[in-house]
C-alpha positions in Angstrom: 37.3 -1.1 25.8 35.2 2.6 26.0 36.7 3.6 22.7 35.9 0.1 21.0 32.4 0.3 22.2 31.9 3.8 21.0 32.8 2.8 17.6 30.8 0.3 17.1 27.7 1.7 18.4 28.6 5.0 16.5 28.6 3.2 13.6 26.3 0.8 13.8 23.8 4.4 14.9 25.3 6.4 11.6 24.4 3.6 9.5 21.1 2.3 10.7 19.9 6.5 10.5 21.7 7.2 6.8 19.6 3.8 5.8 16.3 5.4 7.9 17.2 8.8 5.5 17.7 7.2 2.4 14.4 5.2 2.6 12.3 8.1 3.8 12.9 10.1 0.4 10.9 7.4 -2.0 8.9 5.8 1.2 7.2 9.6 1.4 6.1 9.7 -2.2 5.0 5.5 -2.1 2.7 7.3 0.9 1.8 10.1 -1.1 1.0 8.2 -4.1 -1.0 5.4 -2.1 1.6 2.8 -3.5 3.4 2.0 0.3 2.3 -1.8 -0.5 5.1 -1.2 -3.8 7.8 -0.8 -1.0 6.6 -3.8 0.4 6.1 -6.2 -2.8 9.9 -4.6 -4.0 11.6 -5.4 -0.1 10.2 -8.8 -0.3 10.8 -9.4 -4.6 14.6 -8.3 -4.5 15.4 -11.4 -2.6 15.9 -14.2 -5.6 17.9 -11.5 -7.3 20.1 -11.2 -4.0 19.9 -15.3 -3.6 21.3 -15.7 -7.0 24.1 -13.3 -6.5 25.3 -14.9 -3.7 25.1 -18.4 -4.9 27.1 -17.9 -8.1 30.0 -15.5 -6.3 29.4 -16.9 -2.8 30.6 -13.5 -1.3 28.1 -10.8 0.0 29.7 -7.8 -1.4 30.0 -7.8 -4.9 27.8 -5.7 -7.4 26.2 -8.7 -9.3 24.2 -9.1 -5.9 23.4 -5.1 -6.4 22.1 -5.8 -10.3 20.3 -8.9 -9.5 18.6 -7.2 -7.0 17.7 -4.4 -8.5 16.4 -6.4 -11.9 14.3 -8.4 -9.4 12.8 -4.8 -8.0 12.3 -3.7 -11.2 10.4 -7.2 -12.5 8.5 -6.6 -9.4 7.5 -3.2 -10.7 6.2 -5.1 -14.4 4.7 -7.6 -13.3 2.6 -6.3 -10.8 1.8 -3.2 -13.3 1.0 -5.2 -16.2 -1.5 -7.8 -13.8 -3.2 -4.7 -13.1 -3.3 -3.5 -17.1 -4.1 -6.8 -18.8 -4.6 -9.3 -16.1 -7.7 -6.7 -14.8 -6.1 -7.4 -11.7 -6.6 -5.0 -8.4 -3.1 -3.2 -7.8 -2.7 -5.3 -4.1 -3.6 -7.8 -5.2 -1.3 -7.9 -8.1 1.7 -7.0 -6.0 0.5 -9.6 -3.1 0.9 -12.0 -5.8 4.2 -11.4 -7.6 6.1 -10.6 -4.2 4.9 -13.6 -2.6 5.9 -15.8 -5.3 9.0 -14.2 -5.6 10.2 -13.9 -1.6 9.5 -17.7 -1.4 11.5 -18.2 -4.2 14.5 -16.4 -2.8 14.1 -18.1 0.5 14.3 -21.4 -1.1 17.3 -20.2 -3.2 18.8 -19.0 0.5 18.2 -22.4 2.2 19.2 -24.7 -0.8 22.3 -22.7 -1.0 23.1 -22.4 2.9 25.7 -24.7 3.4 27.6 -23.2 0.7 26.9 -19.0 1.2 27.7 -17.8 4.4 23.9 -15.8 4.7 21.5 -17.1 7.2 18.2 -16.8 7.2 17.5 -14.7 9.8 19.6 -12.0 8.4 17.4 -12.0 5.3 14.5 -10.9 7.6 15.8 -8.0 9.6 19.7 -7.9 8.6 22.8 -7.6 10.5 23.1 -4.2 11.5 24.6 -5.2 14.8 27.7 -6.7 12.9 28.1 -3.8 9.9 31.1 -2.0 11.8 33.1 -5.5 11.2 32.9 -5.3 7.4 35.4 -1.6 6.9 36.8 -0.3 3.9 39.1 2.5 3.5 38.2 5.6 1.8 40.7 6.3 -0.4 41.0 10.3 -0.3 40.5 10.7 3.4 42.1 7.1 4.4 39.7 6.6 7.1 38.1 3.2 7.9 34.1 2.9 7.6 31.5 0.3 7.7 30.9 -0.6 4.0 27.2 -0.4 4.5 28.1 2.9 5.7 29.6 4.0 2.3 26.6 2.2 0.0 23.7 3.6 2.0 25.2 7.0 2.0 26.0 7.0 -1.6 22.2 6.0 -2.1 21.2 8.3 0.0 22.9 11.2 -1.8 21.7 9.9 -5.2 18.0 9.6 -3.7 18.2 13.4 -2.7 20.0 14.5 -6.3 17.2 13.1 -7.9 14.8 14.7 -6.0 16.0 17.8 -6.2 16.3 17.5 -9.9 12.9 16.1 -10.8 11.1 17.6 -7.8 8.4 19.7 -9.3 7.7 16.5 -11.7 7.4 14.4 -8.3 5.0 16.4 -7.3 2.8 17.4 -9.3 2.8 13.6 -10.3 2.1 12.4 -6.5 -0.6 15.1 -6.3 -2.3 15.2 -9.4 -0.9 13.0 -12.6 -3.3 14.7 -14.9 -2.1 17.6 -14.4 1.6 15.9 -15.2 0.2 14.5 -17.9 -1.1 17.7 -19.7 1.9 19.6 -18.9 4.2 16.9 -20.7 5.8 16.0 -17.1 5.8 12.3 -18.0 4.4 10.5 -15.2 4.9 7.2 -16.6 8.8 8.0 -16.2 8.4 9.4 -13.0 6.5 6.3 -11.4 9.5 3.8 -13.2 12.7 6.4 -11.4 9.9 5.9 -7.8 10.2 2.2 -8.7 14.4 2.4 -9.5 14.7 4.7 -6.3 12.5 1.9 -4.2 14.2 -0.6 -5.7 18.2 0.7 -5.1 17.1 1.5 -1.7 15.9 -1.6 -0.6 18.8 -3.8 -2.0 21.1 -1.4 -0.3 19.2 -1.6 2.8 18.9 -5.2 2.7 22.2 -6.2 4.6 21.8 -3.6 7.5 18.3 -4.4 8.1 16.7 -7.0 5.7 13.8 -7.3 3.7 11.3 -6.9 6.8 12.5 -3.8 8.5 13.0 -1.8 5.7 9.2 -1.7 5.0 8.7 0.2 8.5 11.4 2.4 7.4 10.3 2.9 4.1 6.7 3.5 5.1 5.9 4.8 8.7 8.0 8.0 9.0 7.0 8.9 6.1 3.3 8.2 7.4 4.0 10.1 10.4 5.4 12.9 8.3 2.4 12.9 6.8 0.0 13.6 10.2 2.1 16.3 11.0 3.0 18.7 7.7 0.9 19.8 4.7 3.7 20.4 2.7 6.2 17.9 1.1 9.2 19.4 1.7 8.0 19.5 5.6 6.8 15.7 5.2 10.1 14.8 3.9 12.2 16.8 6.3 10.0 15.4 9.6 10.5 12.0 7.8 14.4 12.2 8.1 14.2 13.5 11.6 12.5 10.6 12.4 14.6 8.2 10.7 17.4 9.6 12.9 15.5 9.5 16.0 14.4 6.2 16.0 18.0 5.1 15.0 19.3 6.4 17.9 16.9 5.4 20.6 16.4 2.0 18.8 19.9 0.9 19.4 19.9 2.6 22.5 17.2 0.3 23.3 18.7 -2.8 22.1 21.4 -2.5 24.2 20.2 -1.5 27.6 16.4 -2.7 28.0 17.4 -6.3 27.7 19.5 -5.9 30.4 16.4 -4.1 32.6 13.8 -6.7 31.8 16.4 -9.5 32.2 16.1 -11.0 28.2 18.4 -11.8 26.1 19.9 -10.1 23.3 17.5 -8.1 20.4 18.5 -7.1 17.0 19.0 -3.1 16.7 16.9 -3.5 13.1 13.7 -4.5 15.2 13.9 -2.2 18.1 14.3 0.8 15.3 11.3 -0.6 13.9 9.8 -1.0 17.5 10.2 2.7 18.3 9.1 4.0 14.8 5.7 2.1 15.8 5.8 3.7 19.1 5.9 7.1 17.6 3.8 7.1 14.9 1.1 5.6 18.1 2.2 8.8 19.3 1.5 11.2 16.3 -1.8 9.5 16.1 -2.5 10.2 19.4 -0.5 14.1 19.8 -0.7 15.2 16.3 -2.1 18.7 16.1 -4.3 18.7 13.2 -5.8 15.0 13.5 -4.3 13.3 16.4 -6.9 12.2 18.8 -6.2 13.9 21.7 -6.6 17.1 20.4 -9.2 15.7 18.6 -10.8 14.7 22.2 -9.8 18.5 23.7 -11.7 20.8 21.1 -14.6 18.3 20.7 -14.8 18.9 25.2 -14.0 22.3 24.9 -16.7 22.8 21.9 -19.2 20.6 24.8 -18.5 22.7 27.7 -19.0 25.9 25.7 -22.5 24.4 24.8 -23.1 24.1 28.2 -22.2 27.4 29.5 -24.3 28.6 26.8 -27.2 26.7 27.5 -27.2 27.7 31.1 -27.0 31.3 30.0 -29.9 31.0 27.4 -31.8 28.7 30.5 -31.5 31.8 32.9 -32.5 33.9 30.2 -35.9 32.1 29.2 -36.7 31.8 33.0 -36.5 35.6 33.6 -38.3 36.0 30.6 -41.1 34.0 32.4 -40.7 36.1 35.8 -38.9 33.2 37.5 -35.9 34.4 39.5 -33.7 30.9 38.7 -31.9 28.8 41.1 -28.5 26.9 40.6 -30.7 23.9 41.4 -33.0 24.5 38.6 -30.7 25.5 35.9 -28.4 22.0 36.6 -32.0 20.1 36.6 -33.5 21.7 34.0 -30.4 21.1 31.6 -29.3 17.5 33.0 -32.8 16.2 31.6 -33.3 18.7 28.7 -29.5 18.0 27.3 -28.1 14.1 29.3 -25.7 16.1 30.1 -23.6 15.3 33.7 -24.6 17.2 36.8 -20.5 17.7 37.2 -20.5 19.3 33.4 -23.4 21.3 34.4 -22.3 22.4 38.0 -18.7 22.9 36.4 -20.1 25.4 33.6 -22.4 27.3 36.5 -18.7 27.5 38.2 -17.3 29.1 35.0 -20.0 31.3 34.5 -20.1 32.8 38.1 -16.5 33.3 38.0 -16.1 35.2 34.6 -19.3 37.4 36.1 -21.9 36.1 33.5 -24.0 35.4 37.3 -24.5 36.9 40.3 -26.0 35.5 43.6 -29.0 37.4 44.8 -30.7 35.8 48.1 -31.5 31.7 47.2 -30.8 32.4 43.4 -29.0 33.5 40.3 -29.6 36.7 38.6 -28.1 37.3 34.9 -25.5 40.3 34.7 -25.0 43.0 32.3 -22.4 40.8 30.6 -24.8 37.5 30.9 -27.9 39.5 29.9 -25.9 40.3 26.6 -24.7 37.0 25.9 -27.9 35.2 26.4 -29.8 37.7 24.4 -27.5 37.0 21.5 -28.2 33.2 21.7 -31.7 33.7 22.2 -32.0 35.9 18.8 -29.7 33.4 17.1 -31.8 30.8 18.5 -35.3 31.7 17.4 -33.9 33.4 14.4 -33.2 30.3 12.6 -36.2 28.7 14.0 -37.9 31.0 12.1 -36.3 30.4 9.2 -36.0 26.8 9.2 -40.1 27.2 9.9 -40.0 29.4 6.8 -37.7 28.7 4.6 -37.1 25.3 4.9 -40.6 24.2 5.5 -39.9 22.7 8.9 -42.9 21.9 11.3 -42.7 24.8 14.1 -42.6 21.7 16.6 -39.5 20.2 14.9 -37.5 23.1 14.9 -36.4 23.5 18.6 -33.4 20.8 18.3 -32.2 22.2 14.9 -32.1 25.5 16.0 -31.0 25.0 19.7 -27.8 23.1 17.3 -27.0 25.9 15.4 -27.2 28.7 17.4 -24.1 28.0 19.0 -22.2 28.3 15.9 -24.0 31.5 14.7 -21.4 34.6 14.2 -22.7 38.1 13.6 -22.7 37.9 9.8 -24.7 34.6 10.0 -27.3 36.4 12.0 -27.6 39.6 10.1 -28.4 37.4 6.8 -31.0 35.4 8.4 -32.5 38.5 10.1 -32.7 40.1 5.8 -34.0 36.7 4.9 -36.9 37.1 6.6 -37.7 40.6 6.8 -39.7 42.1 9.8 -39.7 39.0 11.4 -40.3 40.3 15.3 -41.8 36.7 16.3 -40.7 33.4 16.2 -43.4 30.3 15.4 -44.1 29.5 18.3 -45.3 33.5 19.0 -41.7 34.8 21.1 -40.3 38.0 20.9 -36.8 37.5 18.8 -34.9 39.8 20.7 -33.1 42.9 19.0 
């Protein structure tokens, strides 16, 4: 009973991540090109071409299924194209309409045709991946036993990934920029129509593991998540496959054991995949590196707290100037109302400060170090620096220049400073009558 179970769910892993693979090669350039609706409109389109080969052979596997699929993507591809060209039609809104019509049509087809064709309609929608380990067929070389799903969606796969390899630099230069395809005689108009065949083969043979509905989120979000997390295609498409795999894996894993936690009943294996592939691309939105919103969140408090301590320091600096010997007290007061910031961000940044030796505690106050001195001169220069330029060069009231400048400073290198300091010369005041420090 072990072994039994380990081949099904083997199987039924192998071919839900070879079908998660094959998508991911043309679901990354639909992305790329901003066409992920096309996978969409040419899931939902192939179904009258499907519907039609089952009701005239009444068997699922058979290849006039295959071609009337496949004819259906590709009329999917025309008619939504020449909407858009002569029909001035917006591109969704062209494919909204031709796949709509069509998919009703191959429903109707489906349930006119049910009590004859052994194809439910709930298989049409996200497949029967659970049962692909039933349907083998013996490969003849080898003479091993595999899920015929198996065999088409890993002959797909392989002929997704010759193409690619063999029109890659055509693909993309023609996702990227199809002017540039254009002038260097790279076709473009032949590469969208191989997108559209590649779509097209790879949704029909996707169809019976995991419908017409999954096969969008497979077609579409890894390659989406792919997306957040490279910058370069051959990285998008290799985290896209990874993903395929993953989700495979831990989506059946899923099917069969959280049912059993939760006490529901069964699920289908085709919509938990497509639950975990929406769980991780929530998490690349949230953990991705470059735009994920947690780091996002992190550099834009870490960028705020470094504000702060600066502020503090420049505070101190400006009090001294004025003879006052600051207190903790005053600084957090001073730069709570000038700033709305938090007393805990301000206390927290006076922690800092006193701890990397910026401060040091002398009687009831605070007294600026050699270190602290240094670094709030700097921000001082920088400060009234481009106050003076802003005053001058820009044209700027001297009493609207405090919140410009108090912005900038913070983001003012070395270089920055020595320009503004030639920009205006012998500058030695700012214009409000300060010293700009040297």
């Amino acid at each position: 009973m072990g072994d039994w179970s380990l081949f099904f769910d083997g199987w039924i892993i192998a071919t839900a991540a070879t079908c998660a693979v094959a998508c991911a090669v043309p679901g990354c350039y639909l992305v790329l090109r901003r066409m992920s609706l096309m996978g969409d409109a040419i899931s939902h389109a192939v179904l009258p071409g499907i519907a039609i080969g089952f009701l005239v052979t009444g068997s699922r596997s058979n290849g006039i299924m295959f071609v009337g699929a496949i004819l259906a993507g590709f009329l999917t591809a025309f008619c939504s194209q020449w909407l858009k060209r002569f029909g001035r039609v917006d591109e969704g809104a062209a494919m909204g309409v031709v796949f709509t019509i069509l998919f009703a049509l191959g429903l109707l087809l489906i349930v006119q045709g049910a009590d004859t064709v052994d194809l439910h309609p709930s298989c049409v929608l996200y497949g029967a991946l659970e049962f692909t380990p039933l349907d083998l067929v013996t490969l003849p070389l080898i003479d091993l036993q595999v899920p015929r799903a198996f065999v088409v969606l890993s002959i797909v796969m392989l002929l997704n990934f010759a193409v690619l390899l063999l029109l890659f630099k055509a693909f993309c230069i023609s996702a990227f920029d199809p002017e540039q395809a254009s002038a260097q005689r790279m076709r473009p108009e032949l590469v969208h129509h191989v997108l559209m065949a590649m779509t097209a083969v790879t949704t029909v043979a996707a169809f019976e593991a995991v419908g017409s509905i999954i096969v969008v989120a497979m077609l579409v979000v890894p390659a989406v998540i792919g997306r957040l997390f490279a910058g370069r295609l051959v990285s998008m498409l290799l985290i896209a496959c990874l993903v395929g795999i993953l989700s495979a894996g831990l989506g059946h894993l899923g099917a069969v054991e959280l049912p059993h936690l939760i006490g529901y009943g069964s699920v289908p294996t085709s919509g938990m995949i497509a639950s975990v592939i929406g769980v991780l691309l929530l998490l690349a939105i949230l953990l991705n590196p470059r735009q994920g919103l947690l780091p996002r969140a992190l550099r834009t408090l870490r960028f705020r707290l470094q504000t702060t301590r600066d502020d503090l320091l420049a505070l101190a600096w400006r009090l001294e100037e004025r003879g006052t010997l600051p207190t903790s007290s005053i600084l957090c007061h001073d730069l709570t109302t000038a700033r709305r910031v938090s007393g805990f961000e301000s206390r927290w940044a006076l922690k800092r400060l006193l701890q990397n030796g910026s401060f040091r505690i002398e009687g009831e106050g605070l007294r600026l170090t050699e270190h602290g001195r240094g670094s709030a001169k700097n921000l001082i220069r920088s400060h009234r620096l481009w106050e003076s330029w802003l005053a001058r060069a820009a044209g700027i009231a001297p009493d609207h220049v405090h919140d410009s400048a108090n912005r900038l400073e913070h983001v003012t290198d070395q270089a920055m400073q020595k320009q503004l300091a030639d920009e205006l010369g012998a500058a030695k005041r700012d214009p409000h009558g300060r010293d700009i420090p040297e």
